[in-house]
N, C-alpha and C positions, 0 to 999 in steps of 0.2 A: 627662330620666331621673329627677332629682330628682322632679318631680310627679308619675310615673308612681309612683313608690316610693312618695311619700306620699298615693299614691290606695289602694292595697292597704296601708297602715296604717290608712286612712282619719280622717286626720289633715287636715281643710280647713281651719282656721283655720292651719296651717303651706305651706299651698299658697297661699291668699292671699298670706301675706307673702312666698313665694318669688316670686310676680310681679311683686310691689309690689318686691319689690329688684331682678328683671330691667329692671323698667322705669328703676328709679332709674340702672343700672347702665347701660343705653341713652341715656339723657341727660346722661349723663356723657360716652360716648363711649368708655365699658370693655367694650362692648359690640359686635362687630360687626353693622350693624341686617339683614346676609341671615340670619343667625344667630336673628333674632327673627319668630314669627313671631305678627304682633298680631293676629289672629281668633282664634286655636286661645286665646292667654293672656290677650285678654278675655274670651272664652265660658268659662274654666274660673274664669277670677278670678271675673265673677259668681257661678257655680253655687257655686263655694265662700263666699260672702260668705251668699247662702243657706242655706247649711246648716250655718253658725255663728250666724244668724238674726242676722247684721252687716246688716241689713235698709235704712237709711236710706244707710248707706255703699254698696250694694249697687244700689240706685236710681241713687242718685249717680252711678256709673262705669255701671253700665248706658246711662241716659243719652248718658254722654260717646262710651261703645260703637259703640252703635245702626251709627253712621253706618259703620262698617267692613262694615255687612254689607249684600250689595244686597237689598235685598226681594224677587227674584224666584227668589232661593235657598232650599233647603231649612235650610240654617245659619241663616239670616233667621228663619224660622219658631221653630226650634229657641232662639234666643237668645231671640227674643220669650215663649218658655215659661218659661223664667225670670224674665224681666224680670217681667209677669204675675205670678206667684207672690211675686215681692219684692212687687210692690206690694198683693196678698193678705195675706200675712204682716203688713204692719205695718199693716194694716186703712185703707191708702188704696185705699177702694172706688173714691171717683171718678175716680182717676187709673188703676186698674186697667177700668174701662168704657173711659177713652179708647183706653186699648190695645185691648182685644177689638175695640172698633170699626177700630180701626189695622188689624188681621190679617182681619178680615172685610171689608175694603174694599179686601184686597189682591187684585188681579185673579188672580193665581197661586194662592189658598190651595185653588180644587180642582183644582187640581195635586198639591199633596201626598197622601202616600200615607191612605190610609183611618186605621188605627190614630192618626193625627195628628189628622185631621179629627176623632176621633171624643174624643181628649185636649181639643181645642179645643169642644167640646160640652160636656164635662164642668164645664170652667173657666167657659162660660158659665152652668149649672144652678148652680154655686156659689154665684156673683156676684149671679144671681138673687134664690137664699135670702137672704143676708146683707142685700141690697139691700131686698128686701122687708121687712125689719123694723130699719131704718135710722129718725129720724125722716124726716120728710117733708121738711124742710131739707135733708136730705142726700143725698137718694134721687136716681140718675141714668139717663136714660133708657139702657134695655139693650135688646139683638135680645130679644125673647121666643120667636122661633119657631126650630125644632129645624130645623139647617141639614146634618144628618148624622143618619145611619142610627146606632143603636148596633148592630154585630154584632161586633166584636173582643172589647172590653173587659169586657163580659156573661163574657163565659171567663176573663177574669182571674180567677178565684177567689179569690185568694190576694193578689191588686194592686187593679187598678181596681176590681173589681165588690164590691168593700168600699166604696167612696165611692158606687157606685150604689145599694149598701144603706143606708146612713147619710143621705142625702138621700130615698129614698124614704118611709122610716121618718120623717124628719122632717115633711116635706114630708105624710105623713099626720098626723100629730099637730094639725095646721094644719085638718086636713079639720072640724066640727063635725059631720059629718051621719055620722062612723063614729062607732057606739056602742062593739064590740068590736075591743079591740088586740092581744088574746093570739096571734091569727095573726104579727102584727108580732113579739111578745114570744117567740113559738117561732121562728121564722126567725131571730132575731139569737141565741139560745140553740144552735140547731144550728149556725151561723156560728160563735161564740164555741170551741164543741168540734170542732168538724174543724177549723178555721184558724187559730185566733190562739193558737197555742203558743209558747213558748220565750220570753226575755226580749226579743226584740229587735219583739215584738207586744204589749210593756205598755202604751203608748198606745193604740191603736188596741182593746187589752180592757178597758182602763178608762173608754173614753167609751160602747162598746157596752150596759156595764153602766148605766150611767148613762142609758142610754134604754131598759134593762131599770127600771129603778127608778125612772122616772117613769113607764110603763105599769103598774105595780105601784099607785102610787100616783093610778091614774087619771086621770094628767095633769093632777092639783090641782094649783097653782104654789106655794100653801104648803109645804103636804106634802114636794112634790117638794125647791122649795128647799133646806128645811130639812135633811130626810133626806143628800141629796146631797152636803152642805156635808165630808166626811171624802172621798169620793170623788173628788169635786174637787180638793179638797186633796194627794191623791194625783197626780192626773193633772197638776197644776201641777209639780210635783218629780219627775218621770219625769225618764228620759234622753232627749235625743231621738229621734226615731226613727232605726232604723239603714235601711243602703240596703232593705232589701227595702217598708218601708214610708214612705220618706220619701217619695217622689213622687205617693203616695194617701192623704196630709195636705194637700191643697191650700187649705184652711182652718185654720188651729192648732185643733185640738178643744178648746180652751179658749173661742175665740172661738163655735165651733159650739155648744157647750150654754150661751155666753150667748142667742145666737141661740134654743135650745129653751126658754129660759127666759121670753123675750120673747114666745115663740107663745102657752105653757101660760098665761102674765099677760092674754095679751088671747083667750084660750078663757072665761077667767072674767069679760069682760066682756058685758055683756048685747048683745044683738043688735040 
């Protein structure tokens, strides 16, 4: 009941510590252990360790987790999207490949439902990006090839299909062979004014701008840098996102326009 209450505060830094004391309180033996039940208060303990960006602690218990959940569940799956995203967030790429490869080698994953499948696509075009402009020391073999339809998520307007946007938009910037980006530059301008209102979308309009203003700036990297550098600044001291867009952050957008920073660097190098 507790969690449940401090889920509609949305107060997670206070729901971790309420399980970190149930468990304490379970190994004491203050605890009756039918009373406990350890799937539901590891899978929320992560999710919340997540989204206080307790990132390494988060891995951590993740980890020790895992093993509560059988792989051939859809809970399996669900924990694994977490776990995933911890290890996104603190920018362990490689440990975050071994996982995708974990979930795609799971004989059940076309089992799960479509809209999962198509979350699990997503995570891997991410990984991708980031991966791709990683040095070459660091860089780890990933699936390359699209193992899901996208037809859900494309609808999310308002959720996912902001991360479709944000990668594609990227993922062009990359291209040398487009001259004109102002198509790009109007699509994230109409994006920006039908969707991303209210405070709880100042992330998510602070980085869009930001790839307004490196289109602006013709994707020079000085220019861009420079310019950008207040913008930045801004999107560093945001709040974090609130629920409606924390789930389609699956890269911190800090990390992502280092990531844009790295492409425009090596556009300006000769071919």
């Amino acid at each position: 009941m507790n969690i449940q209450y401090l889920e509609l505060q949305g107060d997670f830094r206070a729901i971790a510590d309420t399980v970190a004391q149930a468990e304490d309180l379970l190994k004491r033996g203050e605890l009756p252990p039918n009373w406990f039940n350890h799937k539901y208060n590891a899978f929320i303990r992560v999710y919340a360790l997540l989204r206080t960006q307790q990132y390494e602690e988060g891995l951590s218990r993740a980890a020790a987790y895992l093993q509560l959940f059988e792989p051939k569940t859809v809970n399996w799956f669900a924990f694994m999207e977490n776990y995933l995203l911890l290890a996104l967030h603190a920018q362990r790429y490689a440990q975050a490949g071994e996982l995708l490869q974990k979930v795609l080698r799971n004989r059940f994953f076309h089992q799960i439902q479509q809209p999962a499948r198509e979350r699990w696509e997503l995570y891997r075009r991410h990984l991708v990006l980031v991966n791709n402009v990683l040095p070459e020391r660091l860089r780890s073999e990933l699936p390359r090839n699209m193992f899901s339809e996208l037809i859900n998520l494309p609808k999310d307007k308002a959720g996912f299909n902001l991360s479709l946007l944000v990668l594609d938009v990227i993922k062009s910037f990359a291209n040398k062979n487009i001259d004109d980006y102002e198509p790009q530059a109007e699509r994230i301008r109409k994006y920006i004014m039908k969707y991303m209102r209210g405070e709880k979308a100042e992330r998510p309009r602070l980085f869009l701008r930001l790839l307004l203003l490196a289109v602006r700036h013709e994707l020079d990297f000085a220019r861009t840098s420079k310019a950008a550098s207040n913008l930045a600044a801004k999107l560093s001291q945001a709040d974090p996102p609130g629920d409606a867009f924390a789930e389609v952050e699956i890269v911190p957008y800090e990390n992502l326009w280092e990531a844009v920073l790295i492409i425009l660097k090596r556009r300006a190098l000769p071919q």
